[in-house]
C-alpha positions as CSV (number, residue, x, y, z in Angstrom):
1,X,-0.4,-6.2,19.3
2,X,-3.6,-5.4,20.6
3,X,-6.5,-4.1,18.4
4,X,-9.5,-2.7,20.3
5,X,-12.0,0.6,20.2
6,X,-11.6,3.4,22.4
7,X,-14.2,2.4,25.2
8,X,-12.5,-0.6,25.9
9,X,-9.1,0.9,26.6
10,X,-8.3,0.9,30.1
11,X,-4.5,1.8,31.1
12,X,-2.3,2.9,34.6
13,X,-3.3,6.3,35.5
14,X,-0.7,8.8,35.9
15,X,0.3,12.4,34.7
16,X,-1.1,13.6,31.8
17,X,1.3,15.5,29.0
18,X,-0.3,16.7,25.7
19,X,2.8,17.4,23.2
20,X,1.0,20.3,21.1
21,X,2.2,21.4,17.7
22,X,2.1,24.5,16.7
23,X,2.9,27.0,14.0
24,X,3.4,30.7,13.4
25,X,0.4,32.6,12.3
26,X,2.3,34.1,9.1
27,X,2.3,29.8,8.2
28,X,-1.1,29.1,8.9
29,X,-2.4,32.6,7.0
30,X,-5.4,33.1,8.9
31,X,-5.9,29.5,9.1
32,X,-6.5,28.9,5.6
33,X,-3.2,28.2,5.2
34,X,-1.1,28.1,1.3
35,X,-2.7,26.3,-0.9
36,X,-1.2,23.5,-2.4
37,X,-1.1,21.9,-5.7
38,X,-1.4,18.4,-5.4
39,X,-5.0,17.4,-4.2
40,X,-6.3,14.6,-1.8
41,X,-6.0,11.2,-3.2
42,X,-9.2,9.6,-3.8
43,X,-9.8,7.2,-0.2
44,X,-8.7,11.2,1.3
45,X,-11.2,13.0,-0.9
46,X,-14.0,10.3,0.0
47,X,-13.4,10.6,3.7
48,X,-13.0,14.2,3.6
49,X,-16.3,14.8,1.6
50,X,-18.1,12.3,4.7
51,X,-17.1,14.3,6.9
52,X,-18.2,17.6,5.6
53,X,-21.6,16.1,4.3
54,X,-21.8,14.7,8.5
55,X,-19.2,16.0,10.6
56,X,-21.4,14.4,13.9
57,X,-21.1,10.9,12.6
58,X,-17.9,11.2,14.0
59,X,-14.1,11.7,12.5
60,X,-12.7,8.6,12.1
61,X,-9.4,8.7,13.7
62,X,-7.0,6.0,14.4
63,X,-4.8,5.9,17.3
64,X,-1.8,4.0,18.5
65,X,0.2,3.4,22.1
66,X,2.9,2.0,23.9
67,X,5.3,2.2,26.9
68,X,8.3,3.3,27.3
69,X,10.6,2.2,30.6
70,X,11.9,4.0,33.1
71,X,11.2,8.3,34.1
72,X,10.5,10.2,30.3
73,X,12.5,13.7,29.6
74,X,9.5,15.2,28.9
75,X,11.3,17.8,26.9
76,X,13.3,15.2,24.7
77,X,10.2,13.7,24.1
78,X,9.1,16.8,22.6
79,X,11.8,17.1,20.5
80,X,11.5,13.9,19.4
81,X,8.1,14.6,17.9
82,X,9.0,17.7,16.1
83,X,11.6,16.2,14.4
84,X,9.0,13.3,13.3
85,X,6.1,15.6,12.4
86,X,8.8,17.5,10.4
87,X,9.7,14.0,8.3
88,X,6.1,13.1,7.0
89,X,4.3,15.8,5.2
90,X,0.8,13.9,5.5
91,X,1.1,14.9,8.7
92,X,1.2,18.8,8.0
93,X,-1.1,19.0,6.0
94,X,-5.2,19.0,5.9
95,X,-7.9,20.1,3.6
96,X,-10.5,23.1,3.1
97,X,-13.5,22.8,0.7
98,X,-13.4,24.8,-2.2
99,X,-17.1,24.4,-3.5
100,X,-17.3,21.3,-5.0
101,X,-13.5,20.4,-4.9
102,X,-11.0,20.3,-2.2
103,X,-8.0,22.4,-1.4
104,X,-4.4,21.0,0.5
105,X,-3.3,23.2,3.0
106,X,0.5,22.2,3.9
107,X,2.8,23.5,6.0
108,X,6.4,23.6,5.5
109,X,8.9,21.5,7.9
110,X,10.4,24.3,9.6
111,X,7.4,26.2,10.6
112,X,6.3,23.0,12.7
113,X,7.1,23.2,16.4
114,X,6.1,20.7,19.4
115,X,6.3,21.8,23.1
116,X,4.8,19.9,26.1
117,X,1.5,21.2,28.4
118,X,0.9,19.3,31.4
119,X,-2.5,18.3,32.5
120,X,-2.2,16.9,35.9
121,X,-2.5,13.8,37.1
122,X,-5.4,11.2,36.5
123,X,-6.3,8.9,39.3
124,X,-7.7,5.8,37.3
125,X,-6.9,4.7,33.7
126,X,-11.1,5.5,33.1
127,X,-10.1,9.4,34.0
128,X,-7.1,8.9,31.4
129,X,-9.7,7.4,29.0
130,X,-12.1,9.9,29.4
131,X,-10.0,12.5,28.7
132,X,-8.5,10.8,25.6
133,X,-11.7,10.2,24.3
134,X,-13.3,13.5,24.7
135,X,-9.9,15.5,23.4
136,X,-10.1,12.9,20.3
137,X,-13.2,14.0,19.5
138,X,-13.0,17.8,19.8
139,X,-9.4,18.3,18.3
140,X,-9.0,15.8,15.6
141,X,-10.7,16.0,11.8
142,X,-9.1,16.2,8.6
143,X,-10.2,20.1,8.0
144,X,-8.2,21.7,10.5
145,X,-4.2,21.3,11.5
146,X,-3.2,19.5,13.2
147,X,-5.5,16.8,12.3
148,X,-4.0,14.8,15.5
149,X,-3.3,14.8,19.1
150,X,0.3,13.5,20.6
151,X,0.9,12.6,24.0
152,X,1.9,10.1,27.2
153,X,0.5,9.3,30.4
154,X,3.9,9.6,32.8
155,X,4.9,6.9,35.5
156,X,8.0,6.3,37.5
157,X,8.6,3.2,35.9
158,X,7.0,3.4,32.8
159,X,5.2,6.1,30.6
160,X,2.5,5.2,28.3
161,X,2.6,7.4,24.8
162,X,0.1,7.9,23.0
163,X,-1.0,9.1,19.0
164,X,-4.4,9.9,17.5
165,X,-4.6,10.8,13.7
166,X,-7.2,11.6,11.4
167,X,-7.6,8.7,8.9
168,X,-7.3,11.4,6.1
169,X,-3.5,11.3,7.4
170,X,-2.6,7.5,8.1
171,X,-3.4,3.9,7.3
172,X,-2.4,0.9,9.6
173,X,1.0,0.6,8.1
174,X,1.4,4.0,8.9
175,X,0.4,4.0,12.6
176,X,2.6,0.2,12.8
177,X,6.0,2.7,12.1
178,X,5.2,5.4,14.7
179,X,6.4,2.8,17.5
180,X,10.2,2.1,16.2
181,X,10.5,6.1,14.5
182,X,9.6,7.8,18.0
183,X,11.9,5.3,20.0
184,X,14.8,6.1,17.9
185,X,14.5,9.5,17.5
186,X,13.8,9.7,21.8
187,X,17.0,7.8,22.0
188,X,18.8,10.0,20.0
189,X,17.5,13.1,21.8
190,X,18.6,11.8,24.9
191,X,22.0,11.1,24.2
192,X,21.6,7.5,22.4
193,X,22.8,6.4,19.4
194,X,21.8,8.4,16.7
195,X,18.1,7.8,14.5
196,X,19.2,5.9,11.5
197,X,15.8,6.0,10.4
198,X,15.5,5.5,6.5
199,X,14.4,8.0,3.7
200,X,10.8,9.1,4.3
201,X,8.6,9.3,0.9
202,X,6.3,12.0,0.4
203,X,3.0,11.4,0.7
204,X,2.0,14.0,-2.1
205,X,4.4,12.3,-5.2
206,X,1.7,9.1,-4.5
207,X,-0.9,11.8,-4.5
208,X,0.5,12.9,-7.7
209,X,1.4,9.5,-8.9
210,X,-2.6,8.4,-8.4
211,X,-4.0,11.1,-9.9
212,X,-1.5,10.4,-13.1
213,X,-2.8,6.7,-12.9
214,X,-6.8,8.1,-12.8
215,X,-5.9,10.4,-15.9
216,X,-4.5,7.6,-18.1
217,X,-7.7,4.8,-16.8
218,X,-9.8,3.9,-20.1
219,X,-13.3,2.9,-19.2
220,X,-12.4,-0.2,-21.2
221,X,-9.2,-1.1,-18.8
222,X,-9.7,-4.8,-17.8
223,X,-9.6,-3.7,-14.1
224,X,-12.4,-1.7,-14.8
225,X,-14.4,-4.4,-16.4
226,X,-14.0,-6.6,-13.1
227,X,-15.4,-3.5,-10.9
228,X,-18.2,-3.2,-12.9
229,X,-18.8,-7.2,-13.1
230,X,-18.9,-7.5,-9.8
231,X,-20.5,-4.3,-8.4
232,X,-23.1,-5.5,-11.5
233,X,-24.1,-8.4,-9.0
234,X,-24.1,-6.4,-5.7
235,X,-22.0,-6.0,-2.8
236,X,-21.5,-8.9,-1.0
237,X,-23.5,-9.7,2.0
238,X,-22.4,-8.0,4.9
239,X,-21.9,-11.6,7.0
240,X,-23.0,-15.2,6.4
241,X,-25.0,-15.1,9.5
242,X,-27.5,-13.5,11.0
243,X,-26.5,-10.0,12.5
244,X,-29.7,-8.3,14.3
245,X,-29.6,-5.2,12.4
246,X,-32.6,-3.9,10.3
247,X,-32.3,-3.0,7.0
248,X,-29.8,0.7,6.4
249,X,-29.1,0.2,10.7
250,X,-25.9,0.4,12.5
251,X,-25.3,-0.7,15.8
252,X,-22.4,0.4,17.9
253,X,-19.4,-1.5,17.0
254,X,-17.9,-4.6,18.9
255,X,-13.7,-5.5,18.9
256,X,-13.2,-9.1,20.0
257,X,-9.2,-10.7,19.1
258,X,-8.3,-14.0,19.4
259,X,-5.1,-16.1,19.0
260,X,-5.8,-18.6,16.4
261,X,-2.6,-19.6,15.7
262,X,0.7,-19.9,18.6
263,X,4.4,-19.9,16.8
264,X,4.0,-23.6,15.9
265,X,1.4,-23.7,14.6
266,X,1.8,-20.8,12.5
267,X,4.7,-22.7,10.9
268,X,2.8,-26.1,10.5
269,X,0.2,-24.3,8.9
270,X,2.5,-22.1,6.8
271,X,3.9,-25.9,5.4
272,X,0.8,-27.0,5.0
273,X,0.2,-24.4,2.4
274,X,2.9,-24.8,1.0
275,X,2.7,-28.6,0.5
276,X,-0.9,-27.6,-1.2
277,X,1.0,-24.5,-3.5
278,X,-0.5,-21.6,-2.1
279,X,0.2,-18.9,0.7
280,X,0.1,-18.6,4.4
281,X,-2.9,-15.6,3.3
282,X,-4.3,-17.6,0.8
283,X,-5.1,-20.2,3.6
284,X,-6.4,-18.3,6.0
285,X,-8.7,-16.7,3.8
286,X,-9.7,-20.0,2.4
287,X,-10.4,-21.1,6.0
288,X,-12.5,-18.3,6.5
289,X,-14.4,-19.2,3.3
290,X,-15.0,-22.6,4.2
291,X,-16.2,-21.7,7.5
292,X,-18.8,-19.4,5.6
293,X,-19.5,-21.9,3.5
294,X,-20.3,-24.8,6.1
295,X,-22.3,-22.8,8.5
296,X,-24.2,-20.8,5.8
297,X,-24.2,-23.0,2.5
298,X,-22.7,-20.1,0.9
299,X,-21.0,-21.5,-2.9
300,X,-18.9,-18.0,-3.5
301,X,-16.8,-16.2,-1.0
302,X,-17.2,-12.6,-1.7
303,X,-15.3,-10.5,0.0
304,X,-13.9,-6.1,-0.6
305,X,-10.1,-6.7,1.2
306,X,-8.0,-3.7,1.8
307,X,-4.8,-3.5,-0.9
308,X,-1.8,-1.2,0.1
309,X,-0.6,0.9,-2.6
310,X,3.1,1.3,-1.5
311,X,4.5,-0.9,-4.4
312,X,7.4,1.7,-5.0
313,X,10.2,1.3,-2.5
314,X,10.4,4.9,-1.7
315,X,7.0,5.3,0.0
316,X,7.7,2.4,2.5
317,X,8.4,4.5,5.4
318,X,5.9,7.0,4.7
319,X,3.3,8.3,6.9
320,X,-0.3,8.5,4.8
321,X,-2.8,6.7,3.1
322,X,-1.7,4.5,1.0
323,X,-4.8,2.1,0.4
324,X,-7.3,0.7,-2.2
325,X,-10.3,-1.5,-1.6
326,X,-9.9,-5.2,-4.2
327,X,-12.9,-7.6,-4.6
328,X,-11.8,-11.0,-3.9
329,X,-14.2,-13.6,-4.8
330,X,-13.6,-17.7,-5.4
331,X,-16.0,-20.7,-5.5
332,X,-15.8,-23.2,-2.5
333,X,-14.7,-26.7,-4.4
334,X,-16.7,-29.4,-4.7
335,X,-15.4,-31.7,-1.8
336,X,-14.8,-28.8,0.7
337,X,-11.4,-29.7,0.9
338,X,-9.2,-27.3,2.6
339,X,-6.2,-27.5,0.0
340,X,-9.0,-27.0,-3.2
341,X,-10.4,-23.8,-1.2
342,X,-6.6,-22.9,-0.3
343,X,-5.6,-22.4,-3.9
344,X,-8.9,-21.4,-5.1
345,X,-7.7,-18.7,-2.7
346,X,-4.6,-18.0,-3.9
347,X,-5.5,-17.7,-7.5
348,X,-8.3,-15.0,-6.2
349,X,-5.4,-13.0,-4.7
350,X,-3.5,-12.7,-7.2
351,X,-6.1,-11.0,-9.5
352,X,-6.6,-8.6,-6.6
353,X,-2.8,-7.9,-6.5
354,X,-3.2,-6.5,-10.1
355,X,-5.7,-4.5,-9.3
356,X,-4.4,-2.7,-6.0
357,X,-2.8,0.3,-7.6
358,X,-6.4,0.9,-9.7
359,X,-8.1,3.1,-8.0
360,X,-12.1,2.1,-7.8
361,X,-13.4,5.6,-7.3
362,X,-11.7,6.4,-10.5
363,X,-13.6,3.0,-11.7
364,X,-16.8,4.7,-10.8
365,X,-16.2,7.9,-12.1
366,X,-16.1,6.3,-15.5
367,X,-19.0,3.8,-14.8
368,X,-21.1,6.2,-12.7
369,X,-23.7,3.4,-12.9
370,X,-21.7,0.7,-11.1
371,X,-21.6,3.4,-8.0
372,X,-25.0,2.7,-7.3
373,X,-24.2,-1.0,-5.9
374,X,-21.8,1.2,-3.3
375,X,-24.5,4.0,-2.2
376,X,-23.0,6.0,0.5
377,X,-22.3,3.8,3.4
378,X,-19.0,2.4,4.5
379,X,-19.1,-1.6,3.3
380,X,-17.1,-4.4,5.4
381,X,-14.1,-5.4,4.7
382,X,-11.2,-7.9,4.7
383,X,-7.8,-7.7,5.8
384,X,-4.7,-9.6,6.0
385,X,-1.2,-8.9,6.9
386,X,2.0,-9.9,7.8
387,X,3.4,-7.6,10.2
388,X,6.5,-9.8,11.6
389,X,9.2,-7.7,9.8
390,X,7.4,-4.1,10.5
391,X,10.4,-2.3,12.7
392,X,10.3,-2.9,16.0
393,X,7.8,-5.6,15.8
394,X,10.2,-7.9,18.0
395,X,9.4,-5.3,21.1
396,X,5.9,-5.1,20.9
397,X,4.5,-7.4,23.1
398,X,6.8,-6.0,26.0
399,X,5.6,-2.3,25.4
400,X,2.2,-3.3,24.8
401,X,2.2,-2.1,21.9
402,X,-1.3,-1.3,20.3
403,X,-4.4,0.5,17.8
404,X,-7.0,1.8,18.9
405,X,-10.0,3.0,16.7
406,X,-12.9,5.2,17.7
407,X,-15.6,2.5,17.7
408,X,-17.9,4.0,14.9
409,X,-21.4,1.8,14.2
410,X,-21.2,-0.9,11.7
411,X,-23.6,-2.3,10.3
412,X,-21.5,-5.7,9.1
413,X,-18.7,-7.8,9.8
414,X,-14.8,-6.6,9.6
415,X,-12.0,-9.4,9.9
416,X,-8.4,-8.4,10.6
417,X,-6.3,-11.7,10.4
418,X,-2.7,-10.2,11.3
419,X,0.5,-12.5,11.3
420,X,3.0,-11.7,14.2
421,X,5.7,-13.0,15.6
422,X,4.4,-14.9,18.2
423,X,1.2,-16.7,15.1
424,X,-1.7,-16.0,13.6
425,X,-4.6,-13.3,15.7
426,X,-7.7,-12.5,14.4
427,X,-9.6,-9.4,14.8
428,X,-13.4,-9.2,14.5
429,X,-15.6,-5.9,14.5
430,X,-19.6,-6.4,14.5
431,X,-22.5,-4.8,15.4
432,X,-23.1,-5.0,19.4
433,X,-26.1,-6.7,20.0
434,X,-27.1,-10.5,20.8
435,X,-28.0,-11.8,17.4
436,X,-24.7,-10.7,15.7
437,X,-22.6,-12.1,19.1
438,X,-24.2,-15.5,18.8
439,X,-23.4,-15.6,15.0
440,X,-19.6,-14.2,14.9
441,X,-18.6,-16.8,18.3
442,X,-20.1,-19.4,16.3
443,X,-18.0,-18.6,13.5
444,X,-15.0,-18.2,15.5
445,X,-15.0,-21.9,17.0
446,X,-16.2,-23.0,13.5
447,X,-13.5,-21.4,11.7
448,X,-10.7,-22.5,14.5
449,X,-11.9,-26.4,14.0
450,X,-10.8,-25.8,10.1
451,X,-7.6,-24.4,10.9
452,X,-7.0,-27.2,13.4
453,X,-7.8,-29.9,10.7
454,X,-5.3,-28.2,8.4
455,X,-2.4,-28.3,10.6
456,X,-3.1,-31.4,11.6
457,X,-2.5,-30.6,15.5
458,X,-5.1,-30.1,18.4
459,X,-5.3,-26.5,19.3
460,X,-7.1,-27.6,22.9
461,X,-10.6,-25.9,23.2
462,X,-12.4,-23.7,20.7
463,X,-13.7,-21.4,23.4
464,X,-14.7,-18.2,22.1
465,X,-16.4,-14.9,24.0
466,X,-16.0,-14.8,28.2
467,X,-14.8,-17.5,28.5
468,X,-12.1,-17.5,25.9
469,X,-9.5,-16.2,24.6
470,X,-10.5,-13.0,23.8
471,X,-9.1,-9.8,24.8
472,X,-10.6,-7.0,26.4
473,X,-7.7,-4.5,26.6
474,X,-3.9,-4.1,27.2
475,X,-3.9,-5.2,30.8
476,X,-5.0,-9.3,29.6
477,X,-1.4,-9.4,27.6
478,X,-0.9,-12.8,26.3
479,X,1.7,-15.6,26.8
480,X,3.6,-15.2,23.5
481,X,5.7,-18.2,22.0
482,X,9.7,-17.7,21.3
483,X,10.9,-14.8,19.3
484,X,11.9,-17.1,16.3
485,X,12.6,-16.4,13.0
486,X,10.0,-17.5,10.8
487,X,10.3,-19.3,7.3
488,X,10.2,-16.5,4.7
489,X,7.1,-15.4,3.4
490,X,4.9,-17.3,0.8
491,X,3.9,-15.3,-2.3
492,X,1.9,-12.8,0.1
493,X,-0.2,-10.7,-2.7
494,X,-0.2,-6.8,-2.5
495,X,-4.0,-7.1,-1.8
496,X,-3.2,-8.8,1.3
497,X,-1.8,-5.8,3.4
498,X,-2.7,-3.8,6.3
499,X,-5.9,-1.4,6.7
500,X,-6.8,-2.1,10.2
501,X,-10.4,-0.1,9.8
502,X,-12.7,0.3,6.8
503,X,-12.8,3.4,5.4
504,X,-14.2,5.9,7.2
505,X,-14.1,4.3,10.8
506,X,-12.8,1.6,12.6
């Protein structure tokens, strides 16, 4: 999987299709559209609200592509997806401000159609990319439907599809399912076995199901308490090191991915936690806060990760937003040994796992002083997650599979560590100038010498930046190990799930 913002995406040129969706006037009612009931959920009413307040500071979409072999039926691909848009009703819906509150617009399954317009042919994958970033741009917020733009880039021997969605509409789990649902449902639409794709949730019962959780929240819940003791003592630092950026300044945004981990090593280290009684996530994020601490002297690692919410078995498949932001905070032990920081770790994730399904807006609704500490600007985060059993994840690597994001300015640090089949990659986003390179490459190797003490093996050089291992787009595909089956997953906390972008951009 590759991970990486827009201006960096550089693919095959070929024919351009857009696959449009449309619906009859009568459904869109002036393009107000009916009014729903149920309202946003609270990361929706945030991002929505950011964008009204500063619609040029750009949407905040996410996007995801891959291949598919051989010459596409453009017209079953068309089919294919209206009958997905038709499953997820996040993705027929958006939102119109009602003076201070916000109204759903949804449309019904049936009123939803897709058909194909071709846009010639691009000579270089910078034409396809210029036209993907600009259409992005001007079709895709979460006030208007559709909120997203659908399409492929067609080839004789392969096509490369492509889907862009307001973050109002999706989450990273959300964008990893669009890869297996549109193969199946293309298959079936060309005369292959039928999709036997499972029951979709509804995106609105969570909506419905949060908002019944915000009403019941005492300002005295324990959850609560912990927002409000650690928002009490600030937001943590937005990186250990120096970044180059002056007080309230963003710089444009920087992806860099690396392979810290190959299969092997994956498993050694996944033993290695065990053998200490903690997690595969609870080491990694203790490496990372050993590598914080031993480059910056920092005693606390501090840390907002990104929590799914899709504890109930029927929203697994669901398209939507299904995330909370957790603090996650631990002392470094005395001794700095990796096993102490490990399951110092651990024990830090699990408190966040009890509070994922609180929701911290409705924290600061009821503690409206807390909310100060957060201000208005979108804070760095942490994520982890284990993506090896996400379908289709096996076929990834040969369809290049990957996320693109629209590159917003940060003003921090972002770490992605994401476990796949073939290890362990980690995905950095940081301000793009010299000082904040310097500091997050020195980190890199720093935190890669850790992990190769706690597996015990020699990972060969800790290069990091040109001359490493880092990737720059989908054409610098790495050498993945076997397809094997790994050893089953290690008390992996809710808290430690996918958000590939904080909230707001990517």
């Amino acid at each position: 999987m590759l991970v990486f913002p827009i201006r960096d995406y550089l693919t095959e040129p070929g024919e351009l299709v857009e696959f449009r969706a449309s619906a009859p006037a009568s459904a869109l009612a002036g393009g107000g559209g009916p009014a729903h009931p149920v309202g946003a959920c609270d990361v929706q009413a945030t991002h929505v609200r950011r964008y009204l307040t500063a619609p040029e500071e750009g949407h905040g979409w996410l996007a995801t592509f891959f291949d598919l072999p051989g010459q596409v039926d453009v017209g079953a691909l068309a089919r294919a997806w209206q009958a997905w848009l038709r499953r997820h009703d996040a993705l027929r819906t958006w939102f119109t401000a009602d003076g201070a509150g916000l109204t759903r617009r949804l449309l019904p399954p049936q009123a939803v159609t897709v058909h194909p317009v071709g846009l010639g042919v691009r000579a270089s994958g910078e034409a396809v990319r210029t036209w993907m970033h600009e259409r992005f741009a001007e079709a895709i917020n979460p006030v208007t439907w559709p909120g997203f733009v659908a399409g492929a880039v067609l080839r004789d021997e392969k096509s490369t599809l492509f889907f862009a969605v307001d973050h109002a509409h999706t989450d990273g789990c959300s964008l990893a399912r669009v890869f297996s649902e549109i193969r199946a449902l293309y298959t079936a639409e060309t005369g292959g076995a039928p999709a036997r794709l499972p029951e979709t949730g509804s995106h609105l019962d969570y909506c419905v199901a949060e908002a019944r959780r915000n009403a019941a929240l005492d300002p005295a819940h324990p959850v609560a308490a912990r927002w409000v003791d650690f928002l009490g003592r600030g937001l943590p630092a937005s990186f250990a090191l120096p970044l180059g950026v002056d007080p309230g300044g963003r710089h444009p945004s920087v992806y860099e991915t690396v392979d810290l981990f190959d299969l092997p090593q994956a498993e050694a280290f996944a033993r290695a936690c065990r053998r200490g009684g903690s997690s595969f996530a609870a080491g990694a994020v203790g490496a990372l806060a050993l590598a914080e601490h031993e480059l910056a002297g920092t005693s606390h690692y501090r840390r907002l990760m990104v929590a799914h919410t899709r504890g109930e078995r029927r929203w697994h498949a669901a398209q939507g937003w299904f995330v909370n932001l957790v603090p996650v905070e631990f002392p470094v032990p005395r001794g700095r040994s990796f096993a102490a920081t490990a399951t110092a770790a651990h024990d830090a994730l699990g408190r966040a796992h009890a509070m994922a399904e609180v929701s911290p807006a409705r924290v600061l609704e009821l503690h409206p002083a807390a909310a100060l500490a957060l201000g208005n600007t979108v804070p760095p985060v942490l994520s982890y997650v284990d993506l090896r059993h996400t379908p289709g994840s096996r076929d990834w690597t040969a369809a290049r599979f990957g996320v693109l994001g629209s590159g917003a300015p940060v003003s921090g640090v972002s770490v992605w560590l994401w476990r796949l089949w073939q290890g362990l990659r980690l995905t950095v986003a940081y301000p793009d100038n010299p000082v904040a390179r310097d500091s997050v490459h020195r980190y890199v190797r720093h935190l890669r010498r850790i992990l190769d003490a706690a597996v015990g093996e020699p990972q060969g050089a800790a290069a990091y930046g040109p001359q490493g291992t880092v990737e720059h787009g989908p054409q610098d595909t790495p050498a993945y190990g076997p397809q094997d089956t790994p050893p089953p997953a290690v008390g992996v906390p809710r808290a430690a799930a996918m958000e590939p972008a904080p909230v707001g951009g990517v």
